[in-house]
N, C-alpha and C positions, 0 to 999 in steps of 0.2 A: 753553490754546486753541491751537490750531494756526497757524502764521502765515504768508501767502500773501499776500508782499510786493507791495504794489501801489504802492510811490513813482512818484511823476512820471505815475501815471496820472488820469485826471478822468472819474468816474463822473455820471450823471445818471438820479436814481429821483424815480418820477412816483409820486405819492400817497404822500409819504414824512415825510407830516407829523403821521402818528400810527400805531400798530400795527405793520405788518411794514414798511411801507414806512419808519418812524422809525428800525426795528433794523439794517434794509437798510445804510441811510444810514451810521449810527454803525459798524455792523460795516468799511463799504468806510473810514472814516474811519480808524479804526483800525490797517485794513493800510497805509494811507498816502496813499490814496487823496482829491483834492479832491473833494469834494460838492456838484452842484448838487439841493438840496431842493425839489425841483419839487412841488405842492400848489395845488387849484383856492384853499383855503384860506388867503392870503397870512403871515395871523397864526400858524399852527399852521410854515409850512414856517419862518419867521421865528423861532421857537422853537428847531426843531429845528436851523438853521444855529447858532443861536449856540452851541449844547450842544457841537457839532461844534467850533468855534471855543474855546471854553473848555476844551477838552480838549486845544487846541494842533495842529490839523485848518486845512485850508483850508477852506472851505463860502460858499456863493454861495443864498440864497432867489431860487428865482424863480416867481412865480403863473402856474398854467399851467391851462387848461382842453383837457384832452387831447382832447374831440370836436370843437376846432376845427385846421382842417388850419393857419391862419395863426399861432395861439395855440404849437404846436407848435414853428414854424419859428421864429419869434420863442424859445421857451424855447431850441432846439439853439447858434440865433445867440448869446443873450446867453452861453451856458456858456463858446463856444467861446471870447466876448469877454472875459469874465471871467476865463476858467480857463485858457485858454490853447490850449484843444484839446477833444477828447470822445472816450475810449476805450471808454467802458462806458455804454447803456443797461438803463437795469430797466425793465420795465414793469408796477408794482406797484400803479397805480391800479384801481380795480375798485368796484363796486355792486351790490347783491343787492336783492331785493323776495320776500319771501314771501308768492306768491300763487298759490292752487289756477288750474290751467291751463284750467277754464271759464270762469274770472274775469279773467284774464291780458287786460289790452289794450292797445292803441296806445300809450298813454303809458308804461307798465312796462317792456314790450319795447321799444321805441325808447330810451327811458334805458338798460338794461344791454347791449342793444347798441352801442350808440354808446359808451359809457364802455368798455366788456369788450374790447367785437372793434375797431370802429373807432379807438378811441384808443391801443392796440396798430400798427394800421394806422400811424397817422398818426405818432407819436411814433419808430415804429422808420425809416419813410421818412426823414425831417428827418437822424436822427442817422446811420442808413447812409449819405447821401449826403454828411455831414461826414468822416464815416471813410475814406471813398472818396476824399475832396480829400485827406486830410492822406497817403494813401498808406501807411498804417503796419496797417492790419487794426483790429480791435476786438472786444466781444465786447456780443451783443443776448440778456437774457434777460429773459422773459415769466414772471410771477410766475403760474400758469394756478389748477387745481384740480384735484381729483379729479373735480370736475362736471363736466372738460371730458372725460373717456373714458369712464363710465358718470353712467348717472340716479340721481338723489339717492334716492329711495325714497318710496315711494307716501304715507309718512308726511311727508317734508318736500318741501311742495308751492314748488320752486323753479326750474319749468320754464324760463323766460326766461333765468336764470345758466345750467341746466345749457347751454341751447341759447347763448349765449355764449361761454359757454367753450370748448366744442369748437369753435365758430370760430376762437377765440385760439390754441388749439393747433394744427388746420390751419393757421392764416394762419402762425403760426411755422414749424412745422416746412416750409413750399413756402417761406419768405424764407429759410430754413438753406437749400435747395438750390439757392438763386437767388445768393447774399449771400458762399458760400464760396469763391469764385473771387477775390473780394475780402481773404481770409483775416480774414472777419468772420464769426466762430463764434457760432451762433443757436442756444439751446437753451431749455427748459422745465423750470418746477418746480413740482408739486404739492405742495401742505400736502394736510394732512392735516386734523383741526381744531383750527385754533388758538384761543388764550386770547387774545380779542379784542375790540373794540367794537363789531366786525359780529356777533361770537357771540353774544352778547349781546344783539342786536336780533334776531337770528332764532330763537334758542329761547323769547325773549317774545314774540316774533309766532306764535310753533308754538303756545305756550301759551294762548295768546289762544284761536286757532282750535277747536283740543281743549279747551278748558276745564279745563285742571288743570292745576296749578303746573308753575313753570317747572323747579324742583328735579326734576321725573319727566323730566323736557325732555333733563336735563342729562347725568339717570342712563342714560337712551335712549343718547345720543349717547357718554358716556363707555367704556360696556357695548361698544361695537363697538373700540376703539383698545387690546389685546394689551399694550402698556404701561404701560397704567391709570393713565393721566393726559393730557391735554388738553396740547398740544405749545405753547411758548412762542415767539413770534416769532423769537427770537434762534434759535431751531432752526433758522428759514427762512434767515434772515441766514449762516447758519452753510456753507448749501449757495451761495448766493448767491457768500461769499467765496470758496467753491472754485473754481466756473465762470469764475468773473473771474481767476483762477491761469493759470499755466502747467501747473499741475498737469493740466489740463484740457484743454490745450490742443489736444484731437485728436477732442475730441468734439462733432459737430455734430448736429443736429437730433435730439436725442434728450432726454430726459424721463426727470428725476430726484425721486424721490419723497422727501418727509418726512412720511409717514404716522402712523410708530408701530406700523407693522404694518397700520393698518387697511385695510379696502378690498383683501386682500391676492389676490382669484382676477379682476382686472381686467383 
């Protein structure tokens, strides 16, 4: 595995208390990186700090509900008090609803908005303006989707994420042109589909709809990814450790894919 040493730096990933946001965490731990395991879930981010800790990691739990602006500021404050500083946001919490777009209401779309685009909003404010005190740059990346630059398809009815998502990626990519004068490098990463607990609820919710097993659901969805298999978190984590590099260091507002190939004429 490649290694893009992050000593003395202090990372902070939101929904990082199970699936990508768990591998997120573990992978920046690894390059050297302290972890604050931010999770609306106290028990799951409590988990995942210890894992980090057992591995001989610095790591910090702290329960965060990212659609609120005060909840936010409070997670940046305690990092900073705990860890010492805050060089790296993720913004990896996210929520999905699979629901046909006639059907789609008030409650659906205000939930993956507010989680998707707002708590993006909120979470990258709090830590920009930490990085801006400490005077030293940092780096803001938004964990986005393929749903945020094309529509999912007429078969997976997932209009409120798709329409999220491309919020989350405008809102990033105008904080990259606003944020780099700060020399706080703002960028975007698509998965592709990952081997998930959200995958999982959405191809049995697809399955539901359509009425035939989830196993056809799978085969759908597999049939499109050129690599012929279902991308593992640590793939995400993998691009994550880069961005947070020096390796990186020149790339702002742009959007890096982990697809597999899929989705490839976007």
């Amino acid at each position: 595995m490649p290694s893009y040493e992050l000593a003395e730096q202090v990372a902070i990933v939101s929904g990082a208390g199970q699936g990508m946001g768990r591998a997120i965490a573990l992978r920046l731990a690894r390059e050297g990186a302290a972890v604050a395991v931010a999770d609306i879930d106290n028990e799951s981010a409590m988990r995942v700090a210890a894992e980090i800790e057992a591995q001989g990691g610095g790591a910090l739990a702290v329960q965060v509900d990212v659609t609120s602006r005060a909840d936010t500021e409070r997670m940046v404050a305690e990092c900073a008090a705990g860890l010492g500083r805050v060089d790296i946001m993720v913004n990896n919490a996210g929520v999905l609803a699979v629901t046909p777009v006639l059907e789609l209401d008030d409650r659906a779309w205000d939930w993956q908005m507010n989680v998707n685009a707002k708590g993006v909003l909120y979470c990258s404010q709090a830590a920009a303006r930490q990085m801006i005190a400490q005077g030293e740059g940092g780096r803001i990346i938004t964990i986005a989707s393929t749903a945020g630059k094309i529509p999912s398809g007429k078969d997976v009815p997932i209009a409120g994420y798709v329409a999220s998502k491309h919020a989350a990626v405008g809102l990033t990519k105008q904080m990259a042109l606003e944020l780099a004068r700060y020399d706080i490098l703002v960028n975007c990463v698509f998965p592709g589909i990952v081997e998930s607990e959200m995958l999982q609820v959405v191809h049995g919710e697809i399955a539901k709809l359509e009425g035939v097993p989830v196993e056809e659901i799978r085969a759908r969805a597999l049939a499109t990814v050129p690599l012929g298999y279902f991308q593992s978190p640590q793939k995400v984590a993998n691009m994550v450790a880069f961005l947070c590099s020096t390796d990186a260091d020149y790339s702002v507002g742009s959007v890096f894919d982990v697809t597999g190939g899929a989705f490839p004429f976007y």
